[in-house]
N, C-alpha and C positions, 0 to 999 in steps of 0.2 A: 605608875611609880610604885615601887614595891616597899610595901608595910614592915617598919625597922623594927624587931622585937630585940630582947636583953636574953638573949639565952642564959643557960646555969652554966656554972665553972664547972670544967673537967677535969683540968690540971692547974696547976699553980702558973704553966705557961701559955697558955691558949684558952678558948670558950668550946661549950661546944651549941650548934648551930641547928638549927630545925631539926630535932630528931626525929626521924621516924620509925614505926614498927615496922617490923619485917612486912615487906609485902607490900608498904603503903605508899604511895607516890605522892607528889606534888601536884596542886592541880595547876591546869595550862592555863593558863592567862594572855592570849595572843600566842608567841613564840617561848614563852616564860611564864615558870611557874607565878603563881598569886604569892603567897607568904616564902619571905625567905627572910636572911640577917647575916650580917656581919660579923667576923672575928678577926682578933689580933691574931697571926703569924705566929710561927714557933722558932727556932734558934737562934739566938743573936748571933751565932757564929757563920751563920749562912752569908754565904757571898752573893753582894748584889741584891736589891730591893731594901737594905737598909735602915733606910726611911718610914718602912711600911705605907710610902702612899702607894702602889700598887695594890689594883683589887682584881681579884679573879674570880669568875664565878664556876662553880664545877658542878656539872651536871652526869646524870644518867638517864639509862631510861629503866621504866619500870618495875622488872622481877628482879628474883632473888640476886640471879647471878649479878645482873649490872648493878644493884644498888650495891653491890661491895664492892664493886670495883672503883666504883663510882666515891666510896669513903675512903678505898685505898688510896685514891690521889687527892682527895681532901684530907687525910691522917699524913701522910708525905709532905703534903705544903705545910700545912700545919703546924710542922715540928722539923720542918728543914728548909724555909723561907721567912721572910717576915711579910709577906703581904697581906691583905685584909678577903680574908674570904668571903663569897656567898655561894651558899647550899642552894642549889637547884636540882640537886636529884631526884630520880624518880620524874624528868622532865617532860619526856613523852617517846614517843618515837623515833626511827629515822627520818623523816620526814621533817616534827617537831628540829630535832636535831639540826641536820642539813638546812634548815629555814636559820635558826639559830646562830651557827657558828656564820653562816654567811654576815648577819646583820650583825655582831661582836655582841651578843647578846646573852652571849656564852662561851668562853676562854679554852675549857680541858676538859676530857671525859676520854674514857676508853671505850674504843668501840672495835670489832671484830673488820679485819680484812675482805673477808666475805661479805659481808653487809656495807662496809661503804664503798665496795667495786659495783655489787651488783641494783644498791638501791640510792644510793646519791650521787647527785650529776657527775657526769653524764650519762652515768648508768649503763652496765654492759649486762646483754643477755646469755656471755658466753664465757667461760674464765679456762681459758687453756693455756695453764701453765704445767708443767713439770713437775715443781718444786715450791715450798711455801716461799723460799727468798726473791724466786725471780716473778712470784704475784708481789710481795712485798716491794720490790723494787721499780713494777712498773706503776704500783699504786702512790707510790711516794709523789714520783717525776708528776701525775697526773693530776693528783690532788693538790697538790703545791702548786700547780702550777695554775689551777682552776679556783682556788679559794686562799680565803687570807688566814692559812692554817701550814701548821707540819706535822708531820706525821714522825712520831719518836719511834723509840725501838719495840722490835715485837718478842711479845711470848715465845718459848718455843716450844707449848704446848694450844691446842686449839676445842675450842668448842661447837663443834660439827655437828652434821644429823650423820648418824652414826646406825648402823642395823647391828642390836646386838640378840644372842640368841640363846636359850639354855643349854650348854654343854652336855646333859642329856639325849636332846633335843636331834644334836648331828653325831653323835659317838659313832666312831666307826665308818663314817660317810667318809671322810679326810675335806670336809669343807673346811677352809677358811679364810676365806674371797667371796665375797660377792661375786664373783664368775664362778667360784667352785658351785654354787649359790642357783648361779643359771646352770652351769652342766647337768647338775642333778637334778633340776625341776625338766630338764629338757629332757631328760633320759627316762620321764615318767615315774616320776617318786615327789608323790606329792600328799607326805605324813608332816612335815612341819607345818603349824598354823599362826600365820602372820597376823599381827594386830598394826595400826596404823591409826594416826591419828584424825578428826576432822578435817576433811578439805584438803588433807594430806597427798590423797591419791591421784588429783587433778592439776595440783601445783605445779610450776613449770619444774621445780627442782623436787618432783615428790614422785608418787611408786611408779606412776603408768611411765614416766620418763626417765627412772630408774632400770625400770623393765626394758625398753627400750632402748636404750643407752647400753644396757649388760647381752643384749641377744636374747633375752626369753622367748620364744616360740609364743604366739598371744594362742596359739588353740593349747599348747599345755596350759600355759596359766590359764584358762576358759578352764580346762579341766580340774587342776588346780584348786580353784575356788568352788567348783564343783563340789567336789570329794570332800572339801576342809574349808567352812568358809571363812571368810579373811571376816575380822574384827575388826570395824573402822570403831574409835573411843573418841571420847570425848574432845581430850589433849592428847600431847606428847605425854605428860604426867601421867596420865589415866593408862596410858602405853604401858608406859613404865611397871604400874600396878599392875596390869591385867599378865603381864608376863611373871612380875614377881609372885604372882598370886596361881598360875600356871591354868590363866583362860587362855594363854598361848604362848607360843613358841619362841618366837621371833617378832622381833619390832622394830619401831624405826622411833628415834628420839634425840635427843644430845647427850652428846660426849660427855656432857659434866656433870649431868642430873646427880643431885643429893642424894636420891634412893639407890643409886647405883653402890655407896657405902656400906648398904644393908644387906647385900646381896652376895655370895660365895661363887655360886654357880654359874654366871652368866659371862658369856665369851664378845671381844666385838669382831665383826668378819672386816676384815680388811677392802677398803673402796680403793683394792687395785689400779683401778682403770680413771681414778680422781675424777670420776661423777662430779661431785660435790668440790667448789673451792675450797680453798686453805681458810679456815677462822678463828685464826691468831691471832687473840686481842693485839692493838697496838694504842699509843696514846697520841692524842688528838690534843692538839693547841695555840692557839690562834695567837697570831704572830704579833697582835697588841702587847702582848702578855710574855714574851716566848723566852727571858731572861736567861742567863746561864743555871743562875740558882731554881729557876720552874723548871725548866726541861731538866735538869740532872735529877730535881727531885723524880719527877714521874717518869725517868729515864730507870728509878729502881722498881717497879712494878714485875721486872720480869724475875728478878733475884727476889723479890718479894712473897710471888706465887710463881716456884720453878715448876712448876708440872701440873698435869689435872687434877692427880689424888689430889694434890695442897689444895685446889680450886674446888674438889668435890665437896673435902672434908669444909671448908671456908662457908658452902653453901647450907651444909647441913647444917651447921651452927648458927649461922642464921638463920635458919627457920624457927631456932628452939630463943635465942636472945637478944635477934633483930641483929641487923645487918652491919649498923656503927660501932653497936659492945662487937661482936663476933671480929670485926677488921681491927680494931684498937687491939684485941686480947692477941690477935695472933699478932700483929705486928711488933707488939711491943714483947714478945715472947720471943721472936726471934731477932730482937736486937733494931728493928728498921726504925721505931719509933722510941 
C-alpha cells in the first residue's frame, strides 16, 4: 500500500506531488515505486472526470529526458483534467514499465516507439519499416491489441542513437550518410576517431552491427582501429564529452543529449539506410483511465515539445532546476499550462 504524504501547494489549483531532483528516481517497490501522493486535478472546465474520483497514476523511467516527459503528462492532467493524481516517476524501466501498465498499476507515461516494439511483449528483434507512421501504425494495432492500453499521438520529432561527428572532422570528404561513412572507411581513409560508449559495440543495435548492417569491409575497420583507436567511454554522456572535448571525432549517442545545446560544431550523418527504428515518443495509457478529457490532455505532448531543439533545450534545464520546475516553466511559457 503506498504511504499517503500532503505535498506543498503549487498553484492555488492543484498540489504538487513527490518532487524530485533532477536525476532522482522513485524507488521500486514490486512493480511500483515506494512513496508516492495524491493530488486534486486542474481545470474545472475539463470535460469528463468531473467528479474527480478518477485517479491516475503517471509514471516514467529514470533519466533526465523521461522524467520531463514523464511531468509533461502529470502538468497536462493536472491543469486540464480533474482527476486525482499519483506520481510515480522515475518508476523504473521497460521491463518495470511493461510488468506495470499490464497489472493497472500504472495508467500513462510516455515512452519511445522504439523501445516498446523492440523491448515489451512481444518483442521484435527486427523493425523494418520505411517510415516512422507505418512503425507507428503497426505498433498501435499490436500493442492494443496485446495489452489493456492505447497508444496516443506521436512526436514528430525522435530520440534515436544518432552518430554525430565534428564538421572539422569530414570537411571536404562530402560525407553525410552513414554509407558515405562506410565508402570512405572502405576506400582506405581512416583519420576520424570514433568514440562509443560501454557495451555499445556488442549490442545487437550497436557498432559491430552498425558495421555490418552499412557494408564496412571488417579488414578496413581491423585496419581502422589500427591506425586510430576507437574510444569505447563510459556512457553515451562520456561520448558526448569526449568529442566535445575533441578526444574524438565521431560518436554514437542520442539525438537529444543536453550537451548537444552547448556545442556549434558538431553535424549528425544521416541513418540512410534506417539501422536504427523510429523513437518517437508516443503516450501510453491504460484504458481504465483512457477518458476523452486524459487522452486529449496527453494528446498535447506533441504541440507541447514540437521538435528536438525544444526537447534538447527542456533537458538542459533540467539538469540546472530539476526536471518538474524546468516542465511547469516552459509549459506555462508557452500557454499549455
Amino acid at each position: 500500500m503506498r504511504e499517503q504524504r500532503q505535498p506543498p501547494l503549487l498553484t492555488n489549483r492543484r498540489q504538487l506531488l513527490g518532487a524530485l531532483t533532477a536525476g532522482g528516481t522513485a524507488a521500486l517497490a514490486g512493480c511500483v515505486g515506494g512513496g508516492s501522493d495524491t493530488s486534486e486535478g486542474g481545470a474545472d472546465s475539463a470535460s469528463g472526470d468531473s467528479d474527480g474520483s478518477l485517479s491516475v497514476v503517471v509514471s516514467s523511467k529514470g533519466y533526465t529526458e523521461q522524467l520531463n516527459l514523464g511531468y509533461v503528462a502529470y502538468e497536462l492532467l493536472a491543469n486540464n483534467t480533474n482527476a486525482n493524481l499519483v506520481d510515480e516517476t522515475g518508476l523504473g524501466g521497460n521491463a518495470a514499465h511493461a510488468k506495470a501498465y499490464q497489472s493497472g498499476e500504472i495508467h500513462a507515461y510516455y515512452d519511445y516507439m522504439g523501445s516498446l516494439w523492440a523491448s515489451h511483449p512481444p518483442r521484435h528483434d527486427e523493425a523494418d519499416f520505411e517510415t516512422p507512421d507505418e512503425q507507428y501504425d503497426a505498433l498501435k494495432s499490436e500493442m492494443e491489441s496485446e495489452h489493456p492500453i492505447r497508444i496516443l499521438d506521436r512526436a514528430d520529432w525522435q530520440n534515436t542513437w544518432a552518430v554525430f561527428v565534428r564538421e572539422r572532422a569530414i570537411e571536404g570528404t562530402g560525407i553525410e550518410t552513414i554509407s558515405d561513412l562506410a565508402a570512405h572507411v572502405n576506400s582506405g581513409n581512416y583519420g576520424i576517431k570514433p568514440a562509443f560508449g560501454d557495451g555499445f559495440r556488442v549490442r545487437s543495435d550497436g557498432l559491430d552491427a552498425l558495421f555490418d548492417y552499412y557494408g564496412f569491409d571488417s579488414q578496413q575497420v581491423a585496419r581502422w582501429e589500427d591506425e586510430n583507436e576507437f574510444l569505447e567511454a563510459a556512457s553515451a554522456q562520456a561520448v558526448g564529452t569526449a568529442v566535445d572535448e575533441e578526444y574524438a571525432d565521431l560518436g554514437f549517442g542520442y539525438s537529444t543529449s543536453a550537451w548537444l545545446t552547448e556545442v556549434e560544431d558538431i553535424v549528425f550523418l544521416e541513418d540512410d539506410r534506417n539501422f536504427w527504428p523510429f523513437f518517437h515518443p508516443v503516450g501510453v495509457v491504460h484504458e481504465d483511465v483512457a477518458t476523452d478529457a486524459v487522452v486529449s490532455a496527453l494528446n498535447t505532448m506533441p504541440d507541447a515539445i514540437p521538435d528536438a531543439a525544444t526537447m534538447q533545450e527542456l533537458n538542459s534545464r533540467a539538469n540546472e532546476v530539476g526536471s518538474q520546475q524546468a516542465v511547469a516553466d516552459h509549459l506555462r511559457a508557452d500557454g499549455f499550462i
